[in-house]
C-alpha positions as a printed Julia matrix, in Angstrom:
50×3 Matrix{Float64}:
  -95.08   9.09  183.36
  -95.03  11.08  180.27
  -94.66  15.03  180.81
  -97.55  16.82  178.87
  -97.79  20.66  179.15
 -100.24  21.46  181.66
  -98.67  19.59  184.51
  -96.87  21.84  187.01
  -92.96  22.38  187.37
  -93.34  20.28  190.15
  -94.18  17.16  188.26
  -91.37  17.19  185.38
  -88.45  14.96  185.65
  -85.81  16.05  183.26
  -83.05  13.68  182.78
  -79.83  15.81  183.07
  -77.82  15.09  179.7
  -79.22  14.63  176.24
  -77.08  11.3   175.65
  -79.51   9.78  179.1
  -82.55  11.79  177.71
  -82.3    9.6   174.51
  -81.25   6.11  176.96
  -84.69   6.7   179.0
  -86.15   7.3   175.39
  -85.15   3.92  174.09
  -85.79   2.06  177.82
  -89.49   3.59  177.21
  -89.95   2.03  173.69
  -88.13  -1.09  174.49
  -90.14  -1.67  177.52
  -93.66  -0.85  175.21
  -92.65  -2.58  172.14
  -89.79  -4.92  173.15
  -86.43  -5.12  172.67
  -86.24  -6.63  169.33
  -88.54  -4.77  167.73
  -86.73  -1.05  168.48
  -83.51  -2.68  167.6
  -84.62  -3.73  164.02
  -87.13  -0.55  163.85
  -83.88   1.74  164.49
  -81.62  -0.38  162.41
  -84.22  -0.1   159.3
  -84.3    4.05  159.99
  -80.42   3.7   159.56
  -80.05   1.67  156.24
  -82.84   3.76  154.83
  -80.22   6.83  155.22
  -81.59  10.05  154.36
């Protein structure tokens, strides 16, 4: 479940370090968009630099 801002304290999950924040990040998109798809999708952000 996504956390929006009106749900109570009660109902947020934070994940306890930013490095498994970021993991449960990527697990989400993987498991929306498939595997593949984030991999090349991050890969592309990466060559295109900045």
């Amino acid at each position: 479940m996504l956390w929006r801002s009106f749900d109570p304290p009660s109902r947020t999950v934070l994940q306890t370090t930013v490095r498994t924040s970021v993991v449960f990040l990527f697990s989400r998109l993987e498991k929306l968009h498939s595997r593949i798809l984030v991999c090349r999708a991050l890969g592309y952000f990466t060559l295109g630099g900045g």
